[in-house]
Structures are given as structure tokens and as C-alpha cells.
C-alpha positions in Angstrom: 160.5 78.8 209.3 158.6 77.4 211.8 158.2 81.5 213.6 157.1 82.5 210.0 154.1 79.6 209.7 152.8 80.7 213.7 152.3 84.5 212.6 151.1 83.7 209.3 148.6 81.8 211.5 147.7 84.5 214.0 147.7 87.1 211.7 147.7 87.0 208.2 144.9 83.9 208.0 142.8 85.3 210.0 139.0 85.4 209.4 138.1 89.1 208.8 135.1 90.4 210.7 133.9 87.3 212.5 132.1 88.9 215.1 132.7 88.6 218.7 136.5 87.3 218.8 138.7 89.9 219.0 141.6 90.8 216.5 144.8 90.1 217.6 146.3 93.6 215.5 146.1 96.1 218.5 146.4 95.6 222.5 143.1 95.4 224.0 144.0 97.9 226.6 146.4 100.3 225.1 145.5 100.0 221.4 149.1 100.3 220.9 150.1 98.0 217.7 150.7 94.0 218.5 154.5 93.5 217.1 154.2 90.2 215.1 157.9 89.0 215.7 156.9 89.6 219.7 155.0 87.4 222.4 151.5 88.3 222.3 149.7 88.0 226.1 146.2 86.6 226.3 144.1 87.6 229.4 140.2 86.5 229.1 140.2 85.9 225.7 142.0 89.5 224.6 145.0 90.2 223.4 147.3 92.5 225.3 151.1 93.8 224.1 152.8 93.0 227.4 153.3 91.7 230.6 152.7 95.4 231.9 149.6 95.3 230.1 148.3 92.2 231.2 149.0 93.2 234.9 147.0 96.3 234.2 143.9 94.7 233.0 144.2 92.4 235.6 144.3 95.1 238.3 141.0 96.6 236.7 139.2 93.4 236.3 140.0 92.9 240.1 138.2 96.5 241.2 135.7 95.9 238.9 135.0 92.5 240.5 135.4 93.9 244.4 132.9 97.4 243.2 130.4 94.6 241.7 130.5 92.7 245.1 129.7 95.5 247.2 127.2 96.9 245.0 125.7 93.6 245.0 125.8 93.3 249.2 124.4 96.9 248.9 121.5 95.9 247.1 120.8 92.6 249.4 120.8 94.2 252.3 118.7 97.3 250.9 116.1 94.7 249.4 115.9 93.0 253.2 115.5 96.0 254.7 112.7 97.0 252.2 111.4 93.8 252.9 111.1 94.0 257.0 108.9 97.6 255.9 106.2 96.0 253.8 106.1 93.2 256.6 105.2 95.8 259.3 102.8 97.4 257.2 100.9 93.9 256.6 100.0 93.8 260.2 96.8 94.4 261.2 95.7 96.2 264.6 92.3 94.1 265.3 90.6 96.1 268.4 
């Protein structure tokens, strides 16, 4: 009984189209299907269908997060180097 009243909770009583929460019907990473007599997996706020799942999104977030850093180190030492140019060119030669 109790099983029954935690997946009419998840599911069935759901508020439909509130904005911004996502809907625990579908895996947020396969879009497979969410089994409602089977554990559901929340990473970040999403649903996912599995441990496999979860692991996968977790492996993505991960690169996403290490290309973000380096694009981010890129751009720093890009804008300093910009920055040591415009210096130079500030300098006046007096005679």
C-alpha cells in the first residue's frame, strides 16, 4: 500500500506543465520510459532510469566542467596578453 501512495505521488499527482521542474515520465538522458514500479535516480535535479544512466551524465557533466575550465584559462591568459599590447602602445617616446 504504502509503494502504491509513493507513485501516485511522483507520478499521477503531479502538477502538469509547471515550468522549469522536470517530469519524472522519461529519463533525462536516454528519454527511455521511467518504470513506475522501479527506482528512479536523481542527478542535479533530473531524473534518470538507472545507475548506468546516472554514471553517464555524470561522465558528461565532468567534461563539460574540465572543457569550461580550459576555455575559461584560455580566455585569461588571452585577455592578459591583450592587455601587456595596449600597455606598450601607451608609452610615449619623448625625444
Amino acid at each position: 500500500m504504502a509503494a502504491s501512495v509513493a507513485c501516485s505521488f511522483f507520478f499521477d499527482a503531479e502538477p502538469a506543465g509547471e515550468h522549469g521542474m522536470p517530469a519524472l515520465d522519461a529519463c533525462a538522458l536516454c528519454a527511455k520510459p521511467l518504470a513506475r514500479d522501479s527506482d528512479i535516480f536523481m542527478y542535479r535535479g533530473t531524473p534518470l532510469r538507472g545507475k548506468d544512466c546516472r554514471h553517464e551524465q555524470m561522465q558528461l557533466d565532468a567534461v563539460c566542467a574540465r572543457q569550461a575550465a580550459r576555455r575559461l584559462q584560455r580566455y585569461s591568459s588571452g585577455a592578459a596578453a591583450r592587455r601587456g599590447h595596449q600597455e606598450t602602445r601607451k608609452v610615449s617616446v619623448v625625444s
